[in-house]
N, C-alpha and C positions, 0 to 999 in steps of 0.2 A: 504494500500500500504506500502512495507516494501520495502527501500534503504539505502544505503547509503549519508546519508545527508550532501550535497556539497554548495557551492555556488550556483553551477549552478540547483541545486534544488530548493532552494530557491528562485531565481530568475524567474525560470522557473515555480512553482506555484502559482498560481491565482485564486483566488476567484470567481465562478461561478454559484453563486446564493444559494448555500449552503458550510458548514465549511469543511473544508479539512484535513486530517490527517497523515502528512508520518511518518510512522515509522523507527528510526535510525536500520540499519542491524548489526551494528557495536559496539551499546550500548543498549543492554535490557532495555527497558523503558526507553529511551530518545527517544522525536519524534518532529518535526513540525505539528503546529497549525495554520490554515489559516483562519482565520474570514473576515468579511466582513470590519471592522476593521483593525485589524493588524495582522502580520506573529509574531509568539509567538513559543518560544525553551521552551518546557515542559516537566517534571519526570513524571514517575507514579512507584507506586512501591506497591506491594500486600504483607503484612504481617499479621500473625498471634498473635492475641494477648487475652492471655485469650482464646484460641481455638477458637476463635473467629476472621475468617477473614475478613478483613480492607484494604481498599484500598487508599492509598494517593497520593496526586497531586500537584505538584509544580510547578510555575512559573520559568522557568529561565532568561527568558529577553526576549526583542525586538527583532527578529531577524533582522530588518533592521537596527538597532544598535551596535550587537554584533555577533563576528567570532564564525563559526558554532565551531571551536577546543576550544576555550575558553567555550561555552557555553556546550561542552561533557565533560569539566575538572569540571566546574561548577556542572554539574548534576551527577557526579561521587562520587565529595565529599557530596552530596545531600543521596546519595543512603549509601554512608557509614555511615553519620549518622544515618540515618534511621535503618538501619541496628545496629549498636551501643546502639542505645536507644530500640529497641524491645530485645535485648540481656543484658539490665537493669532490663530489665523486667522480664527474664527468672532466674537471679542471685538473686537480692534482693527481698524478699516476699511480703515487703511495703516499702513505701515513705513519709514522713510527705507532709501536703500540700504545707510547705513553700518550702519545698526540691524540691517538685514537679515543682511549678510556676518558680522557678532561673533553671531549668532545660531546660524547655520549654522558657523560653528566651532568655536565652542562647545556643541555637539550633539555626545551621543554617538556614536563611531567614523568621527569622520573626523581619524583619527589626524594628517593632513598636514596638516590644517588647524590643530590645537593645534599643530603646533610651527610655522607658520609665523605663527601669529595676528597677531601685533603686525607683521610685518612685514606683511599683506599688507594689514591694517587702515590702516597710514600711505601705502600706495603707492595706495588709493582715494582717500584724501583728497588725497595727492600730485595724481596724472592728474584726479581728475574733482572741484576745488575747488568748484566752482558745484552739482552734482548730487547730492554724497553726500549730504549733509542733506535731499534731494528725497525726495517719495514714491518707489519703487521702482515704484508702479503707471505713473506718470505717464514711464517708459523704454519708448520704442518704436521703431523703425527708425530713424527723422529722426532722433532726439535718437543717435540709435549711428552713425549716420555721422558727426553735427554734431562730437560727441565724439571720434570716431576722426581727426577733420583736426585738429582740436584739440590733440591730444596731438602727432599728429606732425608739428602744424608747434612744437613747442614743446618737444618731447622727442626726435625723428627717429623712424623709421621700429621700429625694435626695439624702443623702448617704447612706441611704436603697438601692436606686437603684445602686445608682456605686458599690456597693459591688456585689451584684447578677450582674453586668455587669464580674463584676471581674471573678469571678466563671462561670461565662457561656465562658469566655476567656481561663480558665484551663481546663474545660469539654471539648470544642472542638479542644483543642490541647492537648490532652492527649494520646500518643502512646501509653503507658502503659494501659491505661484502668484500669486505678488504681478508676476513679469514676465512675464505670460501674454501683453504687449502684446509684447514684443522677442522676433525669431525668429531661432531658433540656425539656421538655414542662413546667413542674411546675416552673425553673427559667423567662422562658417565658412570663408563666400567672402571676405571681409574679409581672413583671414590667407592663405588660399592666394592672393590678389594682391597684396599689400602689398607683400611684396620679390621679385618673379619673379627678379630675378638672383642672387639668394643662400640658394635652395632646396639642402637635401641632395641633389639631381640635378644639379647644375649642373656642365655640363661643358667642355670648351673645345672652342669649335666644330672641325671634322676640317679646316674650309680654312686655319686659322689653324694646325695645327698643326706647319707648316717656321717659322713666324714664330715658334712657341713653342721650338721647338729651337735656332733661333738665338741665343734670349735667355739658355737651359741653357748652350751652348758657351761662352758670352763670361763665366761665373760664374768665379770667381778663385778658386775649391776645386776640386781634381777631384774628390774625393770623395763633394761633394753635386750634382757635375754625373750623375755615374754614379749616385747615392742616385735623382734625379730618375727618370731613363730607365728605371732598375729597377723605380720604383713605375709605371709605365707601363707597360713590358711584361709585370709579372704580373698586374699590376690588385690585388696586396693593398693590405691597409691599413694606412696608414701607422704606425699603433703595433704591424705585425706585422714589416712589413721593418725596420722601425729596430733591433727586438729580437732580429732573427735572429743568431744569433752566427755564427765563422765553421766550428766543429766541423759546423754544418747543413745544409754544402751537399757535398753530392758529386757531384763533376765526372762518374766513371764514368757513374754510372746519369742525371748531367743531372736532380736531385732536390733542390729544398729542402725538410730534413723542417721542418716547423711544426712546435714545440713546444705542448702545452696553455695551459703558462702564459701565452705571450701571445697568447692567444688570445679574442677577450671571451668568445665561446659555449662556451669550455674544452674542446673538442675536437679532438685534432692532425690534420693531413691530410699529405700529400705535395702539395709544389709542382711540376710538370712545369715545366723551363727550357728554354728554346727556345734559339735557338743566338747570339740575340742577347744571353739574358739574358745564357748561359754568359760570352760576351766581354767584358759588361762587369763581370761577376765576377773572371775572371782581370786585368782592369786595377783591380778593388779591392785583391786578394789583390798585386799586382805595389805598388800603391801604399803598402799597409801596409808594405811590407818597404822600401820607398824611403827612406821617412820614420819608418821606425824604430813604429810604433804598435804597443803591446803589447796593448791592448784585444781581449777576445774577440769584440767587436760588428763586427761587416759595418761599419757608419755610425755611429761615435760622435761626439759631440760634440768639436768642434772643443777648445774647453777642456781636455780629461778627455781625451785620447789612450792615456793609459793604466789608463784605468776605466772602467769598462762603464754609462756615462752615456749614453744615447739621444739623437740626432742629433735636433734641430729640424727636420721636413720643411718648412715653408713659407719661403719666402722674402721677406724686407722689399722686394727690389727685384723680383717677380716676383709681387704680391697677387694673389690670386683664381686664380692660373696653377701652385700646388702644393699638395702636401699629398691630401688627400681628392679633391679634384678629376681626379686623374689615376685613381683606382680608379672613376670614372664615364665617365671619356673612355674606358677599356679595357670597360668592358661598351655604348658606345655602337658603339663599332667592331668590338664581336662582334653585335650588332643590326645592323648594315648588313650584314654577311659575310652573315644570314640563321643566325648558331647560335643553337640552341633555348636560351631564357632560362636552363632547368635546367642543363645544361651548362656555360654560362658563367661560371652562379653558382658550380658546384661547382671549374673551374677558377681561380676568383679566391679560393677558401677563404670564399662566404663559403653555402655550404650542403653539409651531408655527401653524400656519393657514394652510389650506389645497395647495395644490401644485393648480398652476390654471388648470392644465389638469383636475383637479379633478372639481374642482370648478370655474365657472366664477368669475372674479375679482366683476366686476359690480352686480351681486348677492352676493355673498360674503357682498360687504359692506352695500348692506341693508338689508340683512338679520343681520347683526349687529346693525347696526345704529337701526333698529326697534325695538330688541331683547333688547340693549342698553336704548332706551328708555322708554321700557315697565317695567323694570327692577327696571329703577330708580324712576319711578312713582310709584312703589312697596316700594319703601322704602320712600318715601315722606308720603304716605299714614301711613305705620307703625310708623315712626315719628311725625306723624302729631292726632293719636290716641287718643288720651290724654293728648296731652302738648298744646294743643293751636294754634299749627300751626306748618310749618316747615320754 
């Protein structure tokens, strides 16, 4: 659909089970975007680079935020850029890399990129001293592996990878096609092997884990030994259980309610507690009263026992074996049971539950609370392997 795009367009467009698209009459490639989501004032502009046609796409803003005349002056100076820098391209033969990156940041709306400018401009010259000043034509696979041992025999392994994030940042904003020669699948594969052991997946293998429990028991806190076991057996995450207070938990119904607020996705759930967690709740609740802790937190901070300061999950003498890692080991060992990924997730808080038209409420929670149970007596057992007991 091609109009003139009004308020009363705007207003008058609505979302009706699929995206919607009016096209401005009045500005070539400026249109509205209707999602299910939000009404969105968007560029598109088709140029030639390298003989090679390219088609780019620009945000211009919220339209229930911003006047449709503002948002046509917006996508106007959008188009002359565009326009500008594909005519950089036609004049000068090359670009050095550095030349390139202050280029591309310095174009309008990549808002990330002005406020990182200066930083990200000193960490190219930083990682790649010999290259920056090189043409950008002259970067091609060899020279992005050469580069990439380079950095990490000189930098280690993690800023191996922010370099290659760098350059996969110039590649995809590159109007000029000045790195037609370097291919973003190899910058790709590059970071998904770089560090295999220190992927957000990464979990503790299932045969190690009576060796990981023995190492929990012999901790000189109880509190962070039972912190531990906790973030195992429900599989949350550890900026949820740390912030569970202890108003949260009701033993009756064996329910941690989640609050929104710590929640990142801000939406609360119910935590089903299996009978394991339950016991090492009652040796929390029995500990607080031991040792006098006035704190509303389940695991507070060793320092702060009487302020509601969040307990550190990782451990200095136990690296790579807490924290995050245990809300990974709890959904690998619902993947061996054979529970469906959805389920798991929703038991571990970390996707909403089914709508109840979909699902009875009443089904719903024993099919949890069972799933829950079954679950946890899986990892009792795995703990219980070779250490002695759990």
């Amino acid at each position: 659909m091609k109009t003139k795009i009004t308020q009363e367009i705007i207003d008058g467009t609505v979302w009706g089970g699929q995206d919607v698209i009016v096209r401005d009459a009045e500005l070539h490639g400026f249109f509205l975007s209707v999602s299910k989501r939000a009404k969105t004032f968007k560029a598109q502009a088709d140029i030639k680079v390298g003989g090679v046609r390219r088609t780019k796409r620009q945000t211009i803003g919220n339209a229930e935020l911003l006047n449709v005349q503002i948002a046509r002056k917006l996508a106007e100076k959008w188009f002359s850029e565009v326009r500008d820098a594909t005519e950089l391209n036609r004049v000068h033969s090359s670009i050095s890399l550095y030349d390139l990156l202050e280029e591309i940041l310095i174009r309008g709306g990549l808002k990330a990129g002005r406020r990182h400018l200066h930083e990200k401009l000193r960490n190219l010259r930083r990682w790649f001293p010999d290259r920056a000043n090189e043409p950008a034509r002259q970067l091609n696979d060899a020279c992005l592996m050469c580069a990439y041992g380079e950095v990490k025999a000189k930098f280690g392994v993690t800023t191996a990878e922010s370099a290659m994030r760098l350059l996969r940042f110039i590649k995809d904003n590159d109007v000029r096609n000045e790195m037609a020669g370097l291919s973003r699948q190899l910058i790709d594969k590059s970071l998904q092997h770089s560090k295999p052991g220190y992927s957000n997946d990464r979990s503790i293998p299932l045969e190690n884990l009576s060796e990981w429990y023995r190492r929990v028991q012999i901790l000189p806190n109880p509190l962070r030994r039972n912190m531990h076991l906790f973030g195992l057996y429900t599989g949350l995450r550890p900026a949820v259980y740390t912030r569970l207070q202890k108003d949260d938990i009701d033993f009756e119904t064996q329910v941690a309610h989640v609050r929104a607020c710590i929640t990142p996705n801000n939406h609360s759930f119910d935590c089903f507690l299996s009978h394991e967690s339950v016991a090492i709740l009652e040796e929390v609740f029995e500990l607080h009263a031991a040792f006098g802790i006035s704190s509303k937190l389940l695991f507070p901070a060793k320092s702060s026992s009487d302020r509601d300061i969040p307990s550190i999950t990782r451990e200095k003498s136990m690296p790579g074996l807490t924290g995050s890692v245990l809300r990974n080991t709890h959904r690998v060992v619902a993947q061996k049971m054979g529970m469906a990924r959805d389920l798991s997730m929703i038991l571990a808080g970390g996707r909403r539950r089914p709508d109840r038209d979909m699902l009875q409420e009443l089904d719903f929670q024993n099919l949890s609370r069972g799933q829950k149970q079954a679950h946890s007596r899986r990892i009792t057992d795995l703990l219980k392997s070779s250490s002695g007991g759990a």
